[in-house]
SELUMTI-686259 format. One record per residue (C-alpha): residue number from 0; residue in one letter; z, x, y. Coordinates in Angstrom, 2 decimals, decimal comma. Example, Ala and Ser with C-alpha at 12.3 -4.5 7.8 and 13.67 -1.06 7.14 Angstrom:
! SELUMTI-686259
   num   residuo         Z         X         Y
     0         a      7,80     12,30     -4,50
     1         s      7,14     13,67     -1,06
END
This chain:
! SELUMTI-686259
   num   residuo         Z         X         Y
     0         x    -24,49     17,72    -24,94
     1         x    -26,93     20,14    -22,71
     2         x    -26,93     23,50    -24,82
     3         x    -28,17     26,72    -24,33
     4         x    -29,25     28,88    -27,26
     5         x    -29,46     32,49    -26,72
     6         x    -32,40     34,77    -28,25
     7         x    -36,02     34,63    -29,01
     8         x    -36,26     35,58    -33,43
     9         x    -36,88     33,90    -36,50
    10         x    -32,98     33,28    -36,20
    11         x    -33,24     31,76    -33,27
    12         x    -35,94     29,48    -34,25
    13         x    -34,20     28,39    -37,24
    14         x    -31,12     27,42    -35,27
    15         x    -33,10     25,46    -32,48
    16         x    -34,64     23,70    -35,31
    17         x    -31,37     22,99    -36,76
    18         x    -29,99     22,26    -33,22
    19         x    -32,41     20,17    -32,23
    20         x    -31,34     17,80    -35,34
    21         x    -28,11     17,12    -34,04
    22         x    -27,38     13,80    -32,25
    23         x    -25,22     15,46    -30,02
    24         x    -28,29     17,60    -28,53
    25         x    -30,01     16,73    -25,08
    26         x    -31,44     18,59    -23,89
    27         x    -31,89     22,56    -25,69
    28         x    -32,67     25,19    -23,57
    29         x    -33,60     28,88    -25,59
    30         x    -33,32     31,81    -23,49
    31         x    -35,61     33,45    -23,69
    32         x    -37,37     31,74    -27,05
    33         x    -40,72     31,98    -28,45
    34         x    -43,80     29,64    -29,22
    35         x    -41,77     28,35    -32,26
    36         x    -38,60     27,38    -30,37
    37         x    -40,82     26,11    -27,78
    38         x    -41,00     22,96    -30,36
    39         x    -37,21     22,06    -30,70
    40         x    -36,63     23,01    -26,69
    41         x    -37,35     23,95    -23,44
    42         x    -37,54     27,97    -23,07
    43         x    -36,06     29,73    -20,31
    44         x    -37,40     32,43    -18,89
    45         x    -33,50     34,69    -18,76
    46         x    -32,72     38,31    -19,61
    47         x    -30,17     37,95    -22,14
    48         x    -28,86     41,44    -21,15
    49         x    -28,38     40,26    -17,41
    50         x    -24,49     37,83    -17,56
    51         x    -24,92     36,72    -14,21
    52         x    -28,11     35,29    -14,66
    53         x    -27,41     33,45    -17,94
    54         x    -23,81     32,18    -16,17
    55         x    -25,67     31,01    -13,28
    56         x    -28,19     28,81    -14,97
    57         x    -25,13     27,69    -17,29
    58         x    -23,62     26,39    -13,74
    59         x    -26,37     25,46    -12,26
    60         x    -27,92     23,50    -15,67
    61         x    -24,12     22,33    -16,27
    62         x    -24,42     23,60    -20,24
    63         x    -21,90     22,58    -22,57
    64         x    -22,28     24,87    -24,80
    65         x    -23,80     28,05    -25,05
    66         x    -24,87     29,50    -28,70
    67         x    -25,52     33,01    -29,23
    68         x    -28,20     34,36    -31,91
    69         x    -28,33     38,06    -31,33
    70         x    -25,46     40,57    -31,56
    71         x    -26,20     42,77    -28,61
    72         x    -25,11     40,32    -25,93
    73         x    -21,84     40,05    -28,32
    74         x    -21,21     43,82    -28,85
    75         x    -21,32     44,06    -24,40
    76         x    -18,75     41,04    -24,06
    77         x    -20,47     38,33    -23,01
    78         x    -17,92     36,16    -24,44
    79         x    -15,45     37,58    -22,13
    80         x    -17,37     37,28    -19,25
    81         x    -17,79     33,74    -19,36
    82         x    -13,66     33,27    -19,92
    83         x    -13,33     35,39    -17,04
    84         x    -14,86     33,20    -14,69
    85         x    -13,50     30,03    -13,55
    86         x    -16,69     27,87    -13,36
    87         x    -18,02     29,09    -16,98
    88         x    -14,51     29,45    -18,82
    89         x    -14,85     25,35    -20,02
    90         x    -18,24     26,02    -21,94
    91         x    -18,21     26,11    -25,52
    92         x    -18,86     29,37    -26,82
    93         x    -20,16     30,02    -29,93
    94         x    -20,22     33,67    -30,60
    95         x    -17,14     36,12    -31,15
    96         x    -15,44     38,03    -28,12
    97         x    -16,06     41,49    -27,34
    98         x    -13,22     42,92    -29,55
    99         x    -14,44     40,61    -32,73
   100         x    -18,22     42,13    -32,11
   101         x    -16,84     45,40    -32,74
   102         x    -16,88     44,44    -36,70
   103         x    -20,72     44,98    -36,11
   104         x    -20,77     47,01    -33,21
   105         x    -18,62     49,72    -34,24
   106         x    -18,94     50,67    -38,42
   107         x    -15,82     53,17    -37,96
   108         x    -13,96     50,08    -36,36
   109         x    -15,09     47,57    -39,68
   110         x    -13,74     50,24    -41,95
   111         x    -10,34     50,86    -40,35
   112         x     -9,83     47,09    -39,92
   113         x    -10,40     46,76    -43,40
   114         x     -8,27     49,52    -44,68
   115         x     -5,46     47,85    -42,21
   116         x     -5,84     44,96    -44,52
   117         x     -6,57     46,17    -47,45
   118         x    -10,31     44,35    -48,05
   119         x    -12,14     45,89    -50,87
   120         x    -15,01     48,77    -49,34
   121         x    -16,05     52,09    -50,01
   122         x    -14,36     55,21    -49,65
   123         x    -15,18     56,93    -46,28
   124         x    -14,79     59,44    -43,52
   125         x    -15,71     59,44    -39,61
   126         x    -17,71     62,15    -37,93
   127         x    -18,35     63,26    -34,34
   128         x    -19,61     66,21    -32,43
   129         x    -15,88     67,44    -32,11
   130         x    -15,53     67,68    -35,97
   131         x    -19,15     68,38    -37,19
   132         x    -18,34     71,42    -39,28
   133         x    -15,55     69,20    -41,18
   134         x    -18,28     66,34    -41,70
   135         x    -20,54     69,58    -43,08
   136         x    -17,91     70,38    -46,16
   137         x    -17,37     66,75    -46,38
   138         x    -21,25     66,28    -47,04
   139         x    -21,30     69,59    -49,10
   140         x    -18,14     67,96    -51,76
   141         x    -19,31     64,43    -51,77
   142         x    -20,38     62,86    -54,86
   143         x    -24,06     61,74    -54,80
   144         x    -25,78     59,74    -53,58
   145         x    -24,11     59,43    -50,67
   146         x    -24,25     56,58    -47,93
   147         x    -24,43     58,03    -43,98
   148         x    -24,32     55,60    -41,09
   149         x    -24,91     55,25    -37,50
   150         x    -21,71     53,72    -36,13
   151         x    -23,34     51,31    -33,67
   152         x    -26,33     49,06    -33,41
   153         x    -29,60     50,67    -34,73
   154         x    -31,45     46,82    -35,28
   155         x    -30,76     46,84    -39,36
   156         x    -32,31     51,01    -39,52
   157         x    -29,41     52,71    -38,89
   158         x    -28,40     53,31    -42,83
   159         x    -29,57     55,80    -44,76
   160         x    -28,69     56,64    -48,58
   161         x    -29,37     60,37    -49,40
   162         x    -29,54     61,57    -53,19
   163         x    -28,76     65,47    -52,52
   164         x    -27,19     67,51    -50,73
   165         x    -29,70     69,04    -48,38
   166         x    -31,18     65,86    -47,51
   167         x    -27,02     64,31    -46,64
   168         x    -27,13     67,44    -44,37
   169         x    -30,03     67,16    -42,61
   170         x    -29,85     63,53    -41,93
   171         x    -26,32     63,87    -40,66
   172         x    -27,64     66,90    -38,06
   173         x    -30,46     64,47    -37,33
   174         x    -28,14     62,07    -36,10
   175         x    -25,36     63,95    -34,57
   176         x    -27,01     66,43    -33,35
   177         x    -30,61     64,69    -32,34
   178         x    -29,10     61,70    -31,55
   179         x    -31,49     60,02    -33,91
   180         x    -30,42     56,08    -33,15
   181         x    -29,18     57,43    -29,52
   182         x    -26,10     55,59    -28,56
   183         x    -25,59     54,10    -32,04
   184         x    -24,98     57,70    -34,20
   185         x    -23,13     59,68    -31,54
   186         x    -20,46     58,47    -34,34
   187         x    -20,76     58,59    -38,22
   188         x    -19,66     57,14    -40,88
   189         x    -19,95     58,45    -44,65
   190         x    -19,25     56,67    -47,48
   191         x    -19,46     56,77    -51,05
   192         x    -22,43     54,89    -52,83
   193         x    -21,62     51,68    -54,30
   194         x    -23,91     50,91    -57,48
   195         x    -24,12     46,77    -58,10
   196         x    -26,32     44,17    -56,33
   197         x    -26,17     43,04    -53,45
   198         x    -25,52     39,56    -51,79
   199         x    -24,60     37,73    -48,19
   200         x    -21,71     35,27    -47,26
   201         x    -21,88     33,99    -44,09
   202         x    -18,68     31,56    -42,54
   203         x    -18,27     29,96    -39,17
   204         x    -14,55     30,39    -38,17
   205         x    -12,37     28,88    -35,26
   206         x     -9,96     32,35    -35,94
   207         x     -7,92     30,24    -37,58
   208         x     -9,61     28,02    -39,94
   209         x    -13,28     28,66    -41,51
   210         x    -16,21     27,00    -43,44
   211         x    -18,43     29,03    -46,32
   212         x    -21,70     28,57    -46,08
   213         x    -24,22     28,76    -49,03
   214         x    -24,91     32,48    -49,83
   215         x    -28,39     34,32    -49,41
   216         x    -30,27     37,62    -50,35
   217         x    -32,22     39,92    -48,36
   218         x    -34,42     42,51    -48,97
   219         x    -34,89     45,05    -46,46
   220         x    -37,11     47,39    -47,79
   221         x    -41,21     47,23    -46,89
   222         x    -42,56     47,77    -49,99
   223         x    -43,14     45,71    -53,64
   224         x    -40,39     46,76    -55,96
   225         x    -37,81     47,70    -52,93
   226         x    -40,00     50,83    -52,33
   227         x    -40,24     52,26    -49,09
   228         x    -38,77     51,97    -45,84
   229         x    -35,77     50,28    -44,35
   230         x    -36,50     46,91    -42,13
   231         x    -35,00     44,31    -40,45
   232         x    -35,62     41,97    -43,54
   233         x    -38,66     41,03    -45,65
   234         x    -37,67     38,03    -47,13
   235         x    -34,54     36,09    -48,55
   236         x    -33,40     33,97    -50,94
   237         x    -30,62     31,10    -51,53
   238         x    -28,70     30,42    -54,04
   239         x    -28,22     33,49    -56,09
   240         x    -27,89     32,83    -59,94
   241         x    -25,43     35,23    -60,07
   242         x    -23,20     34,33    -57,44
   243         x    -21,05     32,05    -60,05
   244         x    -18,02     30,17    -58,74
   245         x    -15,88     33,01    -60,28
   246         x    -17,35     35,48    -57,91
   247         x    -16,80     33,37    -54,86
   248         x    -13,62     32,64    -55,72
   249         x    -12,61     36,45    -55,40
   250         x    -15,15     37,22    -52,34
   251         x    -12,86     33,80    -50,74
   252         x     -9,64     35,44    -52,30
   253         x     -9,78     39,35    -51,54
   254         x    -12,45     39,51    -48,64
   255         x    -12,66     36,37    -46,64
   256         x     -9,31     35,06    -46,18
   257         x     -8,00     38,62    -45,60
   258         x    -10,66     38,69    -43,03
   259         x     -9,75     35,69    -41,19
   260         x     -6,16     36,26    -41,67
   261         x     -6,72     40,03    -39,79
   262         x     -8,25     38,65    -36,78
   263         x     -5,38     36,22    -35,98
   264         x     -2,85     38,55    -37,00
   265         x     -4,76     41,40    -34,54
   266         x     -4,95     38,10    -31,74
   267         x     -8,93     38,58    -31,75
   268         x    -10,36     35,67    -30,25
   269         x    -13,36     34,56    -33,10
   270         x    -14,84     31,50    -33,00
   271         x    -18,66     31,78    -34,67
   272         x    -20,14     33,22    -37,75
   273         x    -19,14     36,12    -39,90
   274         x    -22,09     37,96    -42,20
   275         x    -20,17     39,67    -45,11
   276         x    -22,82     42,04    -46,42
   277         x    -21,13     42,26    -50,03
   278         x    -21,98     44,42    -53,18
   279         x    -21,19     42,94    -56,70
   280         x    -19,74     46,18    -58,87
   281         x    -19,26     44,19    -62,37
   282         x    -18,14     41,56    -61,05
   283         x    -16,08     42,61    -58,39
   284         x    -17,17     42,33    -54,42
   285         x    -16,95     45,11    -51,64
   286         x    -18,11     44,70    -48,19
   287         x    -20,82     47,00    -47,27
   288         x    -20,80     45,86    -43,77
   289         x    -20,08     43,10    -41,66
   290         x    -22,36     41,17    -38,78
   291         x    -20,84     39,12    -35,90
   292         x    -23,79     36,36    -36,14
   293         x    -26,21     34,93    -38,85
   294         x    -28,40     36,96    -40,76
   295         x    -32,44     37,32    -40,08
   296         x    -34,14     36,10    -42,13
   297         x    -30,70     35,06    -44,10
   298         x    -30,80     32,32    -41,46
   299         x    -33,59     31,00    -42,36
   300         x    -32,83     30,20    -45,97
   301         x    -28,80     29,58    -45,16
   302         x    -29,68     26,83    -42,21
   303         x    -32,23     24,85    -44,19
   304         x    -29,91     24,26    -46,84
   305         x    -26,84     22,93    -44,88
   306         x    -26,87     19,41    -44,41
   307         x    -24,55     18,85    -41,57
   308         x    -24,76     18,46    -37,83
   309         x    -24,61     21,70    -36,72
   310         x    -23,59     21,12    -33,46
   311         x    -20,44     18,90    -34,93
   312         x    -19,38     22,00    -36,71
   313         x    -19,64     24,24    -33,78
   314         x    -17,15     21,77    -31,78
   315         x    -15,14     21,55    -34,80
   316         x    -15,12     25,62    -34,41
   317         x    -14,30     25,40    -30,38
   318         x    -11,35     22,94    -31,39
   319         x     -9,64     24,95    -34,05
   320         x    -10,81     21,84    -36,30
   321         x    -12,63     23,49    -39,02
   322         x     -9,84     22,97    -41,69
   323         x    -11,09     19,17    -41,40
   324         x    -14,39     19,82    -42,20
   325         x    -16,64     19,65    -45,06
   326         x    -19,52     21,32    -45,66
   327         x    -22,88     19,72    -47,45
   328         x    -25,28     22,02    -48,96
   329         x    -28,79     21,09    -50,22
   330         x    -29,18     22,09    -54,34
   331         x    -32,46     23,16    -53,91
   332         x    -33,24     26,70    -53,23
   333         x    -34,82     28,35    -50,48
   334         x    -37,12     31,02    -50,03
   335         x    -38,24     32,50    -47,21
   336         x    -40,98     35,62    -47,06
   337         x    -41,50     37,59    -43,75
   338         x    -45,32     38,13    -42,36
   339         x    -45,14     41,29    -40,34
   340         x    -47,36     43,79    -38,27
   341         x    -49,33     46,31    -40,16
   342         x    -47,60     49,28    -39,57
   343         x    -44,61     47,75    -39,59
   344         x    -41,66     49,31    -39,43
   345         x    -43,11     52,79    -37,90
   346         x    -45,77     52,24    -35,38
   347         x    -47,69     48,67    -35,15
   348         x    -50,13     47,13    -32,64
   349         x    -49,54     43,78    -31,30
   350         x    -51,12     41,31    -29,51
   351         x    -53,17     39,60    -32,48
   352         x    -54,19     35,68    -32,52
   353         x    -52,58     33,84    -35,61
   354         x    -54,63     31,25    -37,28
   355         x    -53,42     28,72    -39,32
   356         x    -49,96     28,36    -38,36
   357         x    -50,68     24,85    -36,96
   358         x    -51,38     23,00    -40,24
   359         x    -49,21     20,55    -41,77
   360         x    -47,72     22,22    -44,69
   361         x    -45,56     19,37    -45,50
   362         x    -42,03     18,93    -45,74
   363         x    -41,33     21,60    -48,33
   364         x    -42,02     24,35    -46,33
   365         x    -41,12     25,39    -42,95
   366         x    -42,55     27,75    -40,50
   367         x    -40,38     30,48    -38,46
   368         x    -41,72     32,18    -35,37
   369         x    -40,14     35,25    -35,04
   370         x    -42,53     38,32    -32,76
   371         x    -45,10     35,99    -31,36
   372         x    -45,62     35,08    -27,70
   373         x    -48,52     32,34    -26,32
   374         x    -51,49     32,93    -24,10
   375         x    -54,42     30,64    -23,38
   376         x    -53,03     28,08    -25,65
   377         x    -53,48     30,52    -28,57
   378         x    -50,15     32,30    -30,65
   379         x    -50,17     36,39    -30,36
   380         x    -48,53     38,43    -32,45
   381         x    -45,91     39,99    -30,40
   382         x    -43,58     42,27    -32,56
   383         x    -43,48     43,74    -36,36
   384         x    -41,92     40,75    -37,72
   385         x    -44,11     38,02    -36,48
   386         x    -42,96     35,04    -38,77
   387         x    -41,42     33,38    -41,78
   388         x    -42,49     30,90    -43,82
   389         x    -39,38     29,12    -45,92
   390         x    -39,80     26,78    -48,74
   391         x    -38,15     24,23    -51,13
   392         x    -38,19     24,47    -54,85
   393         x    -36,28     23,75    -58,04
   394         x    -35,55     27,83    -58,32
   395         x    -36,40     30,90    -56,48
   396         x    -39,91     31,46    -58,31
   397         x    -41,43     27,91    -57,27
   398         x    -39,49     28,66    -53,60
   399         x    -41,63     31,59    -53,62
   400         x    -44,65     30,60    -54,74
   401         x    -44,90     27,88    -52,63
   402         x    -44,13     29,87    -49,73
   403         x    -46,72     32,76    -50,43
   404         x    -49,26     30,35    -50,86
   405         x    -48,72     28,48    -46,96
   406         x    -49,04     32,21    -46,15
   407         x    -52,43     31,96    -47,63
   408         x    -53,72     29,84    -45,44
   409         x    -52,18     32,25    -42,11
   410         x    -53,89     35,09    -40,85
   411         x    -53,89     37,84    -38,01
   412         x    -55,36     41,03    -37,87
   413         x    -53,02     43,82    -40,21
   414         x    -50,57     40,67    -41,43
   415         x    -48,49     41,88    -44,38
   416         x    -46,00     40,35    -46,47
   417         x    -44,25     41,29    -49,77
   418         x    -45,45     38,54    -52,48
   419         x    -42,22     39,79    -54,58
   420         x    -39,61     38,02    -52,93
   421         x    -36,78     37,26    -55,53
   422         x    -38,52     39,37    -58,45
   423         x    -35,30     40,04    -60,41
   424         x    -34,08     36,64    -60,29
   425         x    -37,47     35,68    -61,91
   426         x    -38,43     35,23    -65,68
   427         x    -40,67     38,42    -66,95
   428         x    -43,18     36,91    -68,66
   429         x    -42,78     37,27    -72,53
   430         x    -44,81     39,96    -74,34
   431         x    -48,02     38,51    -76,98
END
């Protein structure tokens, strides 16, 4: 099956590596890839944003099936460009159509949908331009803290949890008014601040039928401790202890099925992953947010614990099959820690030769290439989050530890990395 893979992250890598398992793959293209997906494929050199050019090499290449990492191409329909032409409507698409992306693409559309069908999520309100003043004395008699959004894409940033008043107030000018994320805040949503710990589902779905896949943690913020700012992920872990069957049986019961069950009943055409960004509240799940594609660096914990051919369940998926299939998941846990860009996530420098990434670190641990481009037969550093290094282990603190000590033996000028991944999941050490 000839395959094209859209997107050039540590996502991306993860699922050529994972593609490029599959008996049913030959050849993988990535579009446009990186040094790391260079291994599991051929890269092509394609703008991702441009549909005629990635529909024309799909004719031209005579592609299968094309698999899409990234939201953006999702959120601008690129799903329902290729059923809108006669010569790419065949292809096996794994991705949701424009109106699905929307449950990422558009926050005040995930909230409505969910209040149509009653899924469990916090308490909110919509603001524009047209009703600023209302969004004001909204701010002014909300509880804190208090949870503002952009309502579009803002790459993971676009969140921002204020603890008084003032600072709700300003923030909400700031995006309104200053267009802070551009696009992405001309709309926002405030909600009420949820107080548990949070967690990640992820299920591929035909819009009929679905799979769960094993469950992951992120942790977005830059600094030891969850200090600091937002990012687009430092690190992740898989299992959770405290993701008991219980748990999953009323995230399955009262957010997933209802989920499922709304697109079909809506006619959405879905066929691809769902990210349920969840909250546990004693024991009782909320969606914070949902993504129309796999989490980074979720991915890269989630795909190295599934044991099946992907590309089996993504034709299951295109054939409304998935209620037939199975899924296998690894018992060991992952772990996965993110190198970035000093800097990183305000202003960084890039352009920095990594060392050490070639080594054989043995099958335990894997290696992610997420901003990193090649010149001169040497690997640059090409973005803030540069890599990921994911190992095995019987729990989260041997994951970890074997990972941050691989990321020992990696360098490049300004590389950071949190060496706290998992800390509450791990024993405190008992006092003499």
């Amino acid at each position: 099956m000839r395959i094209l893979l859209l997107g050039s992250g540590g996502r991306e890598h993860a699922l050529a590596w994972k593609l490029n398992q599959s008996v049913w793959t030959n050849p993988l293209y990535i579009a446009p890839g990186n040094p790391g997906t260079a291994l599991c494929g051929k890269n092509v050199s394609l703008d991702i944003r441009d549909f005629e050019a990635v529909g024309n090499f799909c004719y031209l290449e005579s592609i299968d099936m094309i698999v899409v990492g990234p939201e953006e191409p999702l959120v601008n329909g690129l799903y329902d460009y290729f059923k809108s032409k006669e010569e790419l409507k065949k292809i096996y698409f794994i991705g949701p159509s424009q109106k699905g992306a929307q449950l990422e693409g558009s926050k005040a559309f995930a909230k409505a949908f969910m209040q149509r069908h009653k899924i469990p999520t916090a308490k909110y309100g919509e603001f524009t331009m047209d009703n600023y003043d209302e969004g004001v004395k909204f701010l002014q008699d909300h509880d804190l803290p208090v949870v503002i959004k952009a309502d579009g894409l803002a790459a993971g940033k676009g969140v921002v949890i204020c603890k008084n008043h003032v600072e709700a107030i300003a923030e909400f000018e700031l995006l309104l008014h200053h267009g802070k994320f551009g696009e992405a805040s001309k709309k926002v949503v405030v909600e009420e601040f949820l107080d548990g710990i949070e967690f990640s589902v992820f299920v591929l779905t035909d819009g009929k039928n679905y799979v769960i896949l094993p469950e992951a943690k992120d942790y977005k913020r830059v600094g030891v401790g969850d200090e600091g700012m937002n990012t687009g992920g430092m690190g992740a872990v898989s299992p959770l202890p405290f993701v008991t069957r219980e748990l999953m049986q009323r995230v399955e019961k009262r957010i997933i099925r209802p989920t499922i069950n709304g697109l079909k009943k809506e006619n959405i055409e879905y066929t691809g992953f769902i990210y349920f960004g969840l909250i546990n509240v004693k024991g009782e799940p909320y969606v914070i947010e949902y993504n129309c594609r796999m989490g980074d660096p979720e991915a890269e914990v989630v795909l190295p614990r599934m044991e099946n051919d992907i590309v089996g369940l993504f034709v299951a998926a295109t054939q409304k099959e998935l209620d037939k299939v199975r899924i296998r998941i690894d018992k060991r846990t992952a772990a996965t820690v993110v190198a970035v860009s000093g800097g990183y996530p305000a202003g960084y420098e890039t352009g920095y030769e990594i060392t050490g990434i070639d080594q054989n670190f043995g099958k335990q641990t894997l290696i992610f290439q997420a901003g990193t481009r090649e010149k001169d037969g040497k690997i640059l550093t090409n973005g803030g989050r540069v890599l990921c290094v994911t190992s095995y282990g019987e729990n989260i603190k041997e994951a970890v530890a074997s990972s941050l000590e691989v990321l020992e033996h990696i360098d490049f000028t300004g590389i950071y990395y949190r060496n706290d991944i998992g800390y509450e999941f791990v024993p405190k050490p008992s006092a003499s």
